[in-house]
PDB file of N, CA, C and O in Angstrom:
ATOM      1  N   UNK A   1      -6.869  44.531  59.379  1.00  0.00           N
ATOM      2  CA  UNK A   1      -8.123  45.059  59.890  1.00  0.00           C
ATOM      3  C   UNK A   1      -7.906  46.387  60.630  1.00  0.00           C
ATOM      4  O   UNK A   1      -8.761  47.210  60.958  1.00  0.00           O
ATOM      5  N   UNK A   2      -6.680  46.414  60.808  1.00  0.00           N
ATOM      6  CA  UNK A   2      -6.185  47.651  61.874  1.00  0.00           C
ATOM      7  C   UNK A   2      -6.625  48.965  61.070  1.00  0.00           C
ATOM      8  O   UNK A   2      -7.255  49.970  61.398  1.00  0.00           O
ATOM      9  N   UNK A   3      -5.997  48.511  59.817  1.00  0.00           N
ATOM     10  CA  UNK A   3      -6.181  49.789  58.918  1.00  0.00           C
ATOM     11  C   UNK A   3      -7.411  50.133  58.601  1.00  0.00           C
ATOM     12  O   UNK A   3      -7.542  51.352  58.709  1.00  0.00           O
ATOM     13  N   UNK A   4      -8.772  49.375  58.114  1.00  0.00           N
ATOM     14  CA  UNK A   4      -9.552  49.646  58.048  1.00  0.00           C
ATOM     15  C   UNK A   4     -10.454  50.177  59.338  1.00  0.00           C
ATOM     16  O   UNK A   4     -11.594  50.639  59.309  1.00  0.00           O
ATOM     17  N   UNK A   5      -9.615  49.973  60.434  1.00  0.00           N
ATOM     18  CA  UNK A   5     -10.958  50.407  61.273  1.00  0.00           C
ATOM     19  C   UNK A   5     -10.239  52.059  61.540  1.00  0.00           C
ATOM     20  O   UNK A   5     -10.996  53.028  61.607  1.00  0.00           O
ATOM     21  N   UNK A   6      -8.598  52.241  61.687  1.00  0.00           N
ATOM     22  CA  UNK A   6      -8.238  53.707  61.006  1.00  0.00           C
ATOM     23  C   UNK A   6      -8.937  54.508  60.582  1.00  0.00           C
ATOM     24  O   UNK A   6      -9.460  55.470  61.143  1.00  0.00           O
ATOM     25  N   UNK A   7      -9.025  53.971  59.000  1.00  0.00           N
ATOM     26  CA  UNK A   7     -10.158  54.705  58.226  1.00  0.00           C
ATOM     27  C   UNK A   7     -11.450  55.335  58.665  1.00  0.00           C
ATOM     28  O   UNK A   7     -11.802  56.514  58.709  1.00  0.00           O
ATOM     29  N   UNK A   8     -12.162  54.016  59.034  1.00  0.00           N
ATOM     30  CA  UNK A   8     -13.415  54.313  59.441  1.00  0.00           C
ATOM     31  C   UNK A   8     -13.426  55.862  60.380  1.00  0.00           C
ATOM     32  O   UNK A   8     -14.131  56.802  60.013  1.00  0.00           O
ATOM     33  N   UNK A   9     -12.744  55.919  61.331  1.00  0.00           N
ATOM     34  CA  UNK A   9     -12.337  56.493  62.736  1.00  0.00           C
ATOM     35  C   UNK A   9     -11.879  57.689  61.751  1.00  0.00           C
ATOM     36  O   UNK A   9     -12.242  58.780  62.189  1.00  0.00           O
ATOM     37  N   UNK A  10     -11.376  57.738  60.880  1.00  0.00           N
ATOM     38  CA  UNK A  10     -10.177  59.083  60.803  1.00  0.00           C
ATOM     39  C   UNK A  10     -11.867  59.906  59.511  1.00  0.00           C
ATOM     40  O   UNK A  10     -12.229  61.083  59.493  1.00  0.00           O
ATOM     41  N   UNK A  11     -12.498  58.663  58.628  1.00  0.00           N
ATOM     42  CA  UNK A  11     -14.120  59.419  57.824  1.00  0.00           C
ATOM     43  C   UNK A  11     -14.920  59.566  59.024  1.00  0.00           C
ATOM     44  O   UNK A  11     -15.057  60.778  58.853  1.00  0.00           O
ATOM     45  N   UNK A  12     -15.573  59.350  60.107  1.00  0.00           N
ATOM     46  CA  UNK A  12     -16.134  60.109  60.992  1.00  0.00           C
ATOM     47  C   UNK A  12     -15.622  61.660  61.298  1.00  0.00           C
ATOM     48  O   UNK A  12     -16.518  62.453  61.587  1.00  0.00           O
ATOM     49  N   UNK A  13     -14.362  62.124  61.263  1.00  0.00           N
ATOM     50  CA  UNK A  13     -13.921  63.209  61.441  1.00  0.00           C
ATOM     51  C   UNK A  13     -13.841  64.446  60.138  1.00  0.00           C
ATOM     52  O   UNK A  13     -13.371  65.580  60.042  1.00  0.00           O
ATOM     53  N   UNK A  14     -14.477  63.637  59.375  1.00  0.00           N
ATOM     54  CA  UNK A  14     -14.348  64.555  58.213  1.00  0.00           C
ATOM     55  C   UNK A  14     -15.513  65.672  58.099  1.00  0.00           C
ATOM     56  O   UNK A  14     -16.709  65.384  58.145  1.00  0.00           O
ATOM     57  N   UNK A  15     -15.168  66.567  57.995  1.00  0.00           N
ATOM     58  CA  UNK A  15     -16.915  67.467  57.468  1.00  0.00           C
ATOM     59  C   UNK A  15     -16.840  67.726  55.898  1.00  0.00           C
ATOM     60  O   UNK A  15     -15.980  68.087  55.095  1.00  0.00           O
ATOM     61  N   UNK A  16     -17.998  67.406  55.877  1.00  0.00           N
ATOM     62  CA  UNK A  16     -18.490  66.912  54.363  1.00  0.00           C
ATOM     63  C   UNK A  16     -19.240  68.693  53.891  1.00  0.00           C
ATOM     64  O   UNK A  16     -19.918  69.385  54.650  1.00  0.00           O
ATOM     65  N   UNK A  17     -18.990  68.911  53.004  1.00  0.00           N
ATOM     66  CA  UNK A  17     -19.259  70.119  52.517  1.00  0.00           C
ATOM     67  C   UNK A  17     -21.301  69.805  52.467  1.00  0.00           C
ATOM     68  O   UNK A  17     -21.756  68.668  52.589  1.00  0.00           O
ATOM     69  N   UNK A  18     -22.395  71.317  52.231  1.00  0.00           N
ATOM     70  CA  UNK A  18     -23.408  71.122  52.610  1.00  0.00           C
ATOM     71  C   UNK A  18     -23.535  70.565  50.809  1.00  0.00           C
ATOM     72  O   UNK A  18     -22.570  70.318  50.085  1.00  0.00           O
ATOM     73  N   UNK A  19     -25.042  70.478  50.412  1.00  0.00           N
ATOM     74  CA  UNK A  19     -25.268  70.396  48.927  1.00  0.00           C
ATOM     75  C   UNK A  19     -25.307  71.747  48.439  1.00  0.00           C
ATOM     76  O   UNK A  19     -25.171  72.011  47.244  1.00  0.00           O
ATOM     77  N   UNK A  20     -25.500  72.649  49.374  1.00  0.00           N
ATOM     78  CA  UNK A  20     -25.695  74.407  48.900  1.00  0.00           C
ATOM     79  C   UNK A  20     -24.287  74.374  48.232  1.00  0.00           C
ATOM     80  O   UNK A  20     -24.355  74.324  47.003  1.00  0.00           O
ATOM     81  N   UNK A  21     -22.720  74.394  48.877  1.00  0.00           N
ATOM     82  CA  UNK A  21     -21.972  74.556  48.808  1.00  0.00           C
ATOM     83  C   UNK A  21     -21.239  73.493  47.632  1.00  0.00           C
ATOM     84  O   UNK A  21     -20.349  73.854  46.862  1.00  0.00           O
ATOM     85  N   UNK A  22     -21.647  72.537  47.672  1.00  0.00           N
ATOM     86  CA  UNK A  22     -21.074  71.034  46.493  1.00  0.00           C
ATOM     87  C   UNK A  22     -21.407  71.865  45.309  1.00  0.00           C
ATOM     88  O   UNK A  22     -20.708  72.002  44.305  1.00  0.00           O
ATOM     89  N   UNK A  23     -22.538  72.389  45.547  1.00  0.00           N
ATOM     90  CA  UNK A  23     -23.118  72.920  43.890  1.00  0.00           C
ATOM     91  C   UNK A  23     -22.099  74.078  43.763  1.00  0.00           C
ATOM     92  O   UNK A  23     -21.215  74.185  42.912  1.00  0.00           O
ATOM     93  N   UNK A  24     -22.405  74.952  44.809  1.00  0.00           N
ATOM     94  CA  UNK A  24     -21.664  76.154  44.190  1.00  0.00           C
ATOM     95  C   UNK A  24     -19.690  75.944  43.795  1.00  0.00           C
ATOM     96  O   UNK A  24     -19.013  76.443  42.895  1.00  0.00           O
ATOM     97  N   UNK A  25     -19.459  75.366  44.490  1.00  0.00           N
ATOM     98  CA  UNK A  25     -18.277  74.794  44.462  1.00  0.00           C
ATOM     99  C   UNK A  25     -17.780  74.195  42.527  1.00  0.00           C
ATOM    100  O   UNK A  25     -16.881  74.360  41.702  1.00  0.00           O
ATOM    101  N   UNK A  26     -18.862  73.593  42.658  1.00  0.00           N
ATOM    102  CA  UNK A  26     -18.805  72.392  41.162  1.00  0.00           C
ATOM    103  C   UNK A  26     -19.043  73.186  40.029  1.00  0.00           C
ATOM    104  O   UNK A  26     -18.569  72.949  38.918  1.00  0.00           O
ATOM    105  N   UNK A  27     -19.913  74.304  40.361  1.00  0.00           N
ATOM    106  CA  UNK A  27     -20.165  75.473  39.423  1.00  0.00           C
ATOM    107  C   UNK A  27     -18.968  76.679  39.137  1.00  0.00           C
ATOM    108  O   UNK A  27     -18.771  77.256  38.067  1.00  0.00           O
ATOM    109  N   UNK A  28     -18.272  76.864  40.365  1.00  0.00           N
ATOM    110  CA  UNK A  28     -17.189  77.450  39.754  1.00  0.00           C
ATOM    111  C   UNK A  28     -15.889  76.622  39.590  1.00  0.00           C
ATOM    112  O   UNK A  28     -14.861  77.296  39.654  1.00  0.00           O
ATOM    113  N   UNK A  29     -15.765  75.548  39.429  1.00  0.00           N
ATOM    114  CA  UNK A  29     -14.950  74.554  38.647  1.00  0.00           C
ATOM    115  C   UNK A  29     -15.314  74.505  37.002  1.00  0.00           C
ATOM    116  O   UNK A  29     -14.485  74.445  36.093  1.00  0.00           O
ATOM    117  N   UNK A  30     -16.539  74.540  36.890  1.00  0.00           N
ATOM    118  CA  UNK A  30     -17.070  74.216  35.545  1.00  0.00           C
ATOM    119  C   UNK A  30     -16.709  75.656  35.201  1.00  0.00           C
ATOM    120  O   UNK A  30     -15.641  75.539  34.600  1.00  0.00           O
ATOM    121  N   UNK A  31     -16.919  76.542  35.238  1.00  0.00           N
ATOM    122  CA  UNK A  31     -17.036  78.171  34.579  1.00  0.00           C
ATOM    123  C   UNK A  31     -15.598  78.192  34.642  1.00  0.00           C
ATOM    124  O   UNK A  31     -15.077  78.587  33.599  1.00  0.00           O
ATOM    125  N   UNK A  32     -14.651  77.817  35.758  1.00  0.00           N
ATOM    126  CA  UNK A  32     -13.074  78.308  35.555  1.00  0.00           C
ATOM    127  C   UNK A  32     -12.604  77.160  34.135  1.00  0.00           C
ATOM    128  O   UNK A  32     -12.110  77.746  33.172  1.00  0.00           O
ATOM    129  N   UNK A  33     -12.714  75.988  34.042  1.00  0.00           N
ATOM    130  CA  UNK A  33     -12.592  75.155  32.919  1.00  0.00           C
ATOM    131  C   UNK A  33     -13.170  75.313  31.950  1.00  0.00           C
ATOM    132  O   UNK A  33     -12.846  74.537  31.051  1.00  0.00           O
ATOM    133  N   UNK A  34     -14.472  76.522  31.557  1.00  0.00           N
ATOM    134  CA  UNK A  34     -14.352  76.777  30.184  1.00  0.00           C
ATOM    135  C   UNK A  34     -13.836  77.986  30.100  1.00  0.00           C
ATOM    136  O   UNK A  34     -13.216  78.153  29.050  1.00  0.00           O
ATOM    137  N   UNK A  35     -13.862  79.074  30.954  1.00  0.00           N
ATOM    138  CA  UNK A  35     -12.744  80.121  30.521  1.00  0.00           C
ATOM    139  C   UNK A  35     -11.551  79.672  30.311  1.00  0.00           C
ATOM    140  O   UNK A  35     -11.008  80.308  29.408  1.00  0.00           O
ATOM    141  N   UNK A  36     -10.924  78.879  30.735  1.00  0.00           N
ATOM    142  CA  UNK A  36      -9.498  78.149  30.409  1.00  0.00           C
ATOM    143  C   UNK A  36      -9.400  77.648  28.895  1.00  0.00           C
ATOM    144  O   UNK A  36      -8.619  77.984  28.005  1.00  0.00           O
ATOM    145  N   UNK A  37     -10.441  76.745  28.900  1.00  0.00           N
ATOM    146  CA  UNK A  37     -10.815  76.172  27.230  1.00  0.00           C
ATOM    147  C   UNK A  37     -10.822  77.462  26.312  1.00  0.00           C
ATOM    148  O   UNK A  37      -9.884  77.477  25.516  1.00  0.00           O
ATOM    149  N   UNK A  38     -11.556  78.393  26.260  1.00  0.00           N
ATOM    150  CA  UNK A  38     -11.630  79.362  25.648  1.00  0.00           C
ATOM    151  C   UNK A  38     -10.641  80.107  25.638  1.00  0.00           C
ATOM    152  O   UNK A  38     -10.464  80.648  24.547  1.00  0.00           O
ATOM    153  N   UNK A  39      -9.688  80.435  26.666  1.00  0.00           N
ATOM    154  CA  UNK A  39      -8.952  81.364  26.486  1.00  0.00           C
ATOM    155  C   UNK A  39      -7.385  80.902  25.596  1.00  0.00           C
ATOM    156  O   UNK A  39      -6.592  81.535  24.898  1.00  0.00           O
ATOM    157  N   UNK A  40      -7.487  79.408  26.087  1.00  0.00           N
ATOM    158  CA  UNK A  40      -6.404  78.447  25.081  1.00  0.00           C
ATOM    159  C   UNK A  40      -6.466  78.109  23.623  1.00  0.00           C
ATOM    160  O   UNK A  40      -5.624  77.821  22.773  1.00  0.00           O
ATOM    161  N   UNK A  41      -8.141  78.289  23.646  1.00  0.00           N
ATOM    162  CA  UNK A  41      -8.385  78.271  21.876  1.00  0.00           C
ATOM    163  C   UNK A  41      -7.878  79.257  21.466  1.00  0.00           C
ATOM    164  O   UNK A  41      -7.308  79.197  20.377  1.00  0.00           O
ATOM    165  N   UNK A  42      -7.910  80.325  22.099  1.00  0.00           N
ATOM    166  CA  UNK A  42      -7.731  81.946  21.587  1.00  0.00           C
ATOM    167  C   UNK A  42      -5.842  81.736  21.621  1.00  0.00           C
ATOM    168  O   UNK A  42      -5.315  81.597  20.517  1.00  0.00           O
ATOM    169  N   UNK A  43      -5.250  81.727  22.427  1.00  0.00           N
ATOM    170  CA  UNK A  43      -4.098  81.932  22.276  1.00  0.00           C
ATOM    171  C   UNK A  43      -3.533  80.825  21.016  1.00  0.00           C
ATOM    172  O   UNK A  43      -2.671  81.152  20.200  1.00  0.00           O
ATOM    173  N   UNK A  44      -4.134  79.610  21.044  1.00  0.00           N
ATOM    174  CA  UNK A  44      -3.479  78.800  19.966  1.00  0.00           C
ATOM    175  C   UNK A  44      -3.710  79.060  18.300  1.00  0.00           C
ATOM    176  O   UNK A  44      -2.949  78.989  17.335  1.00  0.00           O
ATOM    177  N   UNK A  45      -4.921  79.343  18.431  1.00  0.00           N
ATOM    178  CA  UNK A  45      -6.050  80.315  16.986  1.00  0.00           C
ATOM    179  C   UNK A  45      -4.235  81.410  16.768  1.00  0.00           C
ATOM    180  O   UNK A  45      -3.359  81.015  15.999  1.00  0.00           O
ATOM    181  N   UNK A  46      -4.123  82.395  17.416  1.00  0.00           N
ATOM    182  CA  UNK A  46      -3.245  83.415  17.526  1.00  0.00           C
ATOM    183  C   UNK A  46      -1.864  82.800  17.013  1.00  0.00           C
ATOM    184  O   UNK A  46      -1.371  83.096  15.924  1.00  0.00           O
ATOM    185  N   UNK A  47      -1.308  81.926  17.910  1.00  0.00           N
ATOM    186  CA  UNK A  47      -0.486  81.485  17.712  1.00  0.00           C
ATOM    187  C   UNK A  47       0.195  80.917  16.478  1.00  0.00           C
ATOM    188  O   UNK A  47       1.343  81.148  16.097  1.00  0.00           O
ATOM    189  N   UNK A  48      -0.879  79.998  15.828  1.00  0.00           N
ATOM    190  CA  UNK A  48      -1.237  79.453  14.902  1.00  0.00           C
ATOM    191  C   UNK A  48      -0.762  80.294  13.440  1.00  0.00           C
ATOM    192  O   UNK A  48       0.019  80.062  12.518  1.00  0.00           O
ATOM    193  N   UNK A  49      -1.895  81.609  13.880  1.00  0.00           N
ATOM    194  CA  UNK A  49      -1.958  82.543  12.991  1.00  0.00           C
ATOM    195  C   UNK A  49      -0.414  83.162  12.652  1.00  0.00           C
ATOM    196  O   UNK A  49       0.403  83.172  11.731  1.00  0.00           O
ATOM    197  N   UNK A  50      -0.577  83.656  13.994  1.00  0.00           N
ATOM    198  CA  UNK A  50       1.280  83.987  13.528  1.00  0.00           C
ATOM    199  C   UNK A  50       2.667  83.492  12.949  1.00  0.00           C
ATOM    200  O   UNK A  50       3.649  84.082  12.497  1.00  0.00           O
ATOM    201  N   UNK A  51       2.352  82.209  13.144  1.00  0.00           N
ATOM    202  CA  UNK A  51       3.543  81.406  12.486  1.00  0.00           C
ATOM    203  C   UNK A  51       2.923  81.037  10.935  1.00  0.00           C
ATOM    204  O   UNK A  51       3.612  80.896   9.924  1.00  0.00           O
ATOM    205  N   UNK A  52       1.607  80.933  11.009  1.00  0.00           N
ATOM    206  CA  UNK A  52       1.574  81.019   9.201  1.00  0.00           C
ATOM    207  C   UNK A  52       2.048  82.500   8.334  1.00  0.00           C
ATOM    208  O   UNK A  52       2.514  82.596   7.199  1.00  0.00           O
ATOM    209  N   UNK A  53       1.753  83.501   9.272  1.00  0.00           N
ATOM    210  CA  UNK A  53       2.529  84.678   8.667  1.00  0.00           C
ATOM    211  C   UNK A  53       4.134  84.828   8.381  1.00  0.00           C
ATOM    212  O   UNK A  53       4.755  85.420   7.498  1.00  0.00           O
ATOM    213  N   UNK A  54       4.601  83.928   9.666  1.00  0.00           N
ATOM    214  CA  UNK A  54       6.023  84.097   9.707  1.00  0.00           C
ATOM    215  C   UNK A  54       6.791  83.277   8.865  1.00  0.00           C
ATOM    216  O   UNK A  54       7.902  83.668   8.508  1.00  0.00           O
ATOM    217  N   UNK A  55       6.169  81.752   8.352  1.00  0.00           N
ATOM    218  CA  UNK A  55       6.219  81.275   7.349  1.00  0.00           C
ATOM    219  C   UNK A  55       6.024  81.340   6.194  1.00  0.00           C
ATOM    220  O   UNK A  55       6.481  80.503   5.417  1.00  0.00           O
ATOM    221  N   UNK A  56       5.134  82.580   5.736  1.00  0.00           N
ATOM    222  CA  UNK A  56       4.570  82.004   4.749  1.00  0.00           C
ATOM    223  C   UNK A  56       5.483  82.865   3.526  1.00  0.00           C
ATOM    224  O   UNK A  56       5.283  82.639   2.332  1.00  0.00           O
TER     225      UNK A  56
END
């Protein structure tokens, strides 16, 4: 029980981000994870490409 009342005591001390900020936050998570997606298609597309040349 010790531990749980820890807890409790140590989430009162937390500051919780506003909803202004959750959003904007969650929004540039989402935009950095599809430039990532996109930019990995592109290098593998490339990649791809080049070793069928180097093979072929």
């Amino acid at each position: 029980m010790k531990f749980f009342k820890s807890v409790k005591s140590e989430m009162k001390q937390v500051t919780w981000p506003s909803r202004k900020q959750l959003r904007k936050d969650t929004l540039i998570v989402i935009e950095t994870s599809i430039i990532f997606g996109i930019m990995f298609f592109l290098m593998d597309t490339a990649i791809q490409s080049l070793f069928k040349l180097l093979l072929k």
